[in-house]
C-alpha positions in Angstrom: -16.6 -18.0 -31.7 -13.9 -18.1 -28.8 -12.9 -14.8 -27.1 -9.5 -14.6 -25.8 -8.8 -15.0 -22.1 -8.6 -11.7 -20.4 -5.2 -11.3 -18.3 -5.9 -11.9 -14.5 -4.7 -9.4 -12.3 -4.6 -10.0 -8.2 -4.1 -6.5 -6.6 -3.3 -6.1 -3.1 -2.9 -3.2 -0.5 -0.3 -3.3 1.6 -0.8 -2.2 5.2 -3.5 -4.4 7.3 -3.6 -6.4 4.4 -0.5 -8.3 3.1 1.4 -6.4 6.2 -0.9 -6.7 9.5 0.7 -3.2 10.7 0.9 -0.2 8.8 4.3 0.7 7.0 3.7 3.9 6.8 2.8 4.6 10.8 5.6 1.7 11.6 8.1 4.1 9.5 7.4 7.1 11.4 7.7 5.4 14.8 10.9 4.4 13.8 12.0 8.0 12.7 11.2 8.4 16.6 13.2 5.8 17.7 16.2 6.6 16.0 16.6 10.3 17.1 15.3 12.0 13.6 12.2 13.4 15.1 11.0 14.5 18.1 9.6 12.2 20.2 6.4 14.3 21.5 5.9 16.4 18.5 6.0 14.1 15.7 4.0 11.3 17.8 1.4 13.5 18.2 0.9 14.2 14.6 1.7 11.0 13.6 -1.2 9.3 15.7 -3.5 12.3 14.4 -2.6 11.6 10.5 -3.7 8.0 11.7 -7.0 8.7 12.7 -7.7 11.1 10.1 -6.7 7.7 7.5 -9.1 5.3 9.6 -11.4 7.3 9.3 -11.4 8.3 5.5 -10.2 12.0 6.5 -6.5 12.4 5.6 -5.1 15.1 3.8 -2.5 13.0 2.3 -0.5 16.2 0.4 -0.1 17.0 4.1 0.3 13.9 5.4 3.1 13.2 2.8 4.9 16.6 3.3 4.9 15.9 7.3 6.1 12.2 6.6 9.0 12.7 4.2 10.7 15.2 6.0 13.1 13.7 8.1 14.0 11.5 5.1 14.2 14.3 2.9 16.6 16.2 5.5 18.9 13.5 6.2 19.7 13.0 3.0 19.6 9.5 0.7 22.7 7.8 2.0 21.3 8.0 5.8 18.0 7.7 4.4 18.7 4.2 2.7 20.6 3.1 5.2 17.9 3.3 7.9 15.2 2.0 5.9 17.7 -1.1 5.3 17.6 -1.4 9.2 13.6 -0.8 9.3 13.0 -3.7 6.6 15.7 -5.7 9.1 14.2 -4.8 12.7 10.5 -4.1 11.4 9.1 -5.0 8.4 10.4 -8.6 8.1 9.0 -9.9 10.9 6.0 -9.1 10.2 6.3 -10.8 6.8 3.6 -13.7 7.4 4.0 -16.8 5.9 0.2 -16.7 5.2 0.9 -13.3 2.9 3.6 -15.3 1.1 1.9 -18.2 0.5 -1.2 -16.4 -1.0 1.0 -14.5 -3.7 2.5 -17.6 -4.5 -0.8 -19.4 -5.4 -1.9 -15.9 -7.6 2.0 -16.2 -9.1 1.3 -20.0 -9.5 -1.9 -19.4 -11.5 -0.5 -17.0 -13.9 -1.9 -13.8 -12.6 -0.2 -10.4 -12.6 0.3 -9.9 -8.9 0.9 -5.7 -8.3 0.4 -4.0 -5.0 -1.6 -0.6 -4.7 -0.5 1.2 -1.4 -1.5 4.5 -0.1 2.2 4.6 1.3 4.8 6.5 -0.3 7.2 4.8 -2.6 10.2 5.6 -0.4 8.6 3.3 2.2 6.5 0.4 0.5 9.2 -0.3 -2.9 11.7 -2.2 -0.6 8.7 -4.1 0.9 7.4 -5.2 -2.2 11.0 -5.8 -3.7 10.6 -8.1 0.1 7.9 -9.9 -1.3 9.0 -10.7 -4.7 6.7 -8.4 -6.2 8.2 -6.1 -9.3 4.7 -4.1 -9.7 4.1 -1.4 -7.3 1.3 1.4 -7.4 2.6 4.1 -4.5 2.4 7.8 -4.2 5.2 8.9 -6.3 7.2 11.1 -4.7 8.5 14.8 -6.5 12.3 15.2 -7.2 14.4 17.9 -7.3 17.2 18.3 -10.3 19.2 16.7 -7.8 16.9 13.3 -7.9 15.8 13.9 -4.5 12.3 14.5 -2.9 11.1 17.6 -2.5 7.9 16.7 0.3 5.4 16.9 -2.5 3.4 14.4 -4.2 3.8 13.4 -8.3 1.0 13.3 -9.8 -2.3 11.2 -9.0 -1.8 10.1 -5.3 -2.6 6.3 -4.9 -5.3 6.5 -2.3 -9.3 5.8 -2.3 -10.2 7.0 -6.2 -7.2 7.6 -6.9 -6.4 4.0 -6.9 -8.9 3.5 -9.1 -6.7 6.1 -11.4 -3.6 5.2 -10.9 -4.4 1.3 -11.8 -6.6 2.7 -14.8 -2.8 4.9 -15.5 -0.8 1.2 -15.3 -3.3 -0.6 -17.6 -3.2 2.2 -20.1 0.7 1.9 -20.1 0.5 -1.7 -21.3 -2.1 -1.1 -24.0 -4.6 -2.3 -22.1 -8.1 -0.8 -19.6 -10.5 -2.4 -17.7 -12.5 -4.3 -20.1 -9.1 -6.7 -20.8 -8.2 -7.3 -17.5 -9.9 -10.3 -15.1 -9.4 -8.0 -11.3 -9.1 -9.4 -7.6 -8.6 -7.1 -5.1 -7.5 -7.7 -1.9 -7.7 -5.0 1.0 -8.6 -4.1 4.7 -9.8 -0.5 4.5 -13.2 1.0 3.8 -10.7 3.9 2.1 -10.3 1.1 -0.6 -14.1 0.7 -1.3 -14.0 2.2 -4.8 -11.0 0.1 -6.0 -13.0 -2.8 -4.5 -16.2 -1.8 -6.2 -14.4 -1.5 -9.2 -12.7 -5.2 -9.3 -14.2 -8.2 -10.7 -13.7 -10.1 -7.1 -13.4 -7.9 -4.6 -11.8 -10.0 -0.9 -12.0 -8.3 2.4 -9.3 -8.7 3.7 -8.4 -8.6 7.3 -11.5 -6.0 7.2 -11.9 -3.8 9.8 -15.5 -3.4 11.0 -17.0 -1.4 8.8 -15.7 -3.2 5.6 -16.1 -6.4 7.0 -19.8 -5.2 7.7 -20.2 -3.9 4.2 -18.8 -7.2 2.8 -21.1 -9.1 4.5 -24.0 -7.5 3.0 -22.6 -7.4 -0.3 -21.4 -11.0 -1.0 -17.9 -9.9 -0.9 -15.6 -12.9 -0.2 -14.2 -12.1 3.6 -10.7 -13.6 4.1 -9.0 -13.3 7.5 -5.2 -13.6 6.4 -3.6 -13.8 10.0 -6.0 -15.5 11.8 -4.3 -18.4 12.7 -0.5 -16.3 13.1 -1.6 -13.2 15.0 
């Protein structure tokens, strides 16, 4: 008796991974250069919400309030026109030929390419419109009647179990859960650990040191994805 193929799905994070910067710290250091925030103030926090992420601490209710809020001031006009100019002046340069060519192979193959981010959707949906990928797992952001954001998060926030949710959320939403699906997951971040754990080939990607040492010691394929361009 044959059993049917289960669908293959290659997951990616974004930042340090398919990106090598963050999108989410890049975005607020453009806010900076731009005049919407102050430069002292907000770079402050904005290096502190960093190191609380590295290092598995970060609020990220608070995180996203403090983030969104020059956006959600300004209004979605100026907001959509300055993220046009950060995709121009930041983001695609640092669209790796490496990064393209590996979703092209997964595409090639027939798998399900989606990206999981920890970044808002207001940031990461144009960069993985960028990429040519139409499946995006991002904190959702809460809208007022108006259709605007209101600061706050909707619902599960995309970040260390909550990934594990949120894809658990998409796979339900196609009549499908874990058991039908054939998983790679590819991602830098020991904040990633339980989707990694979870996936049926887990690839450190671009690790930083503690996930890299952790792969090591588990098997876990190790792919440096800008070695040869960085």
């Amino acid at each position: 008796m044959t059993h049917p193929r289960r669908t293959r799905l290659a997951l990616f994070d974004l930042d340090h991974t398919l990106l090598p910067i963050d999108s989410d710290y890049e975005w607020g250091e453009f806010t900076q250069a731009i005049g919407w925030t102050d430069p002292v103030e907000f770079k402050r926090r904005n290096d502190a919400f960093y190191a609380h992420y590295q290092a598995g601490t970060l609020d990220v209710h608070d995180y996203v309030r403090f983030a969104t809020e020059a956006v959600r001031l300004r209004g979605p006009q100026a907001a959509a026109e300055a993220h046009e100019r950060f995709m121009r002046e930041v983001i695609r340069p640092a669209m790796h030929e490496t990064a393209h060519a590996l979703l092209r192979t997964h595409r090639e193959a027939g798998d399900t390419v989606v990206i999981v981010t920890a970044t808002n959707e207001f940031v990461t949906r144009p960069i993985a419109q960028a990429f040519g990928v139409e499946e995006l797992i991002a904190v959702e952001l809460e809208r007022d009647a108006s259709g605007w954001i209101t600061g706050e998060i909707s619902g599960t926030p995309s970040m260390r179990e909550g990934k594990v949710v949120r894809v658990g959320h998409w796979l339900a939403a196609r009549g499908l859960d874990w058991s039908d699906v054939e998983t790679t997951f590819y991602s830098d971040s020991t904040n990633d650990i339980p989707l990694l754990e979870r996936a049926d080939h887990p690839v450190a990607t671009n690790p930083d040191p503690r996930l890299r040492a952790l792969a090591a010691e588990r098997g876990w394929r190790i792919l440096d994805l800008f070695s040869e361009t960085e």
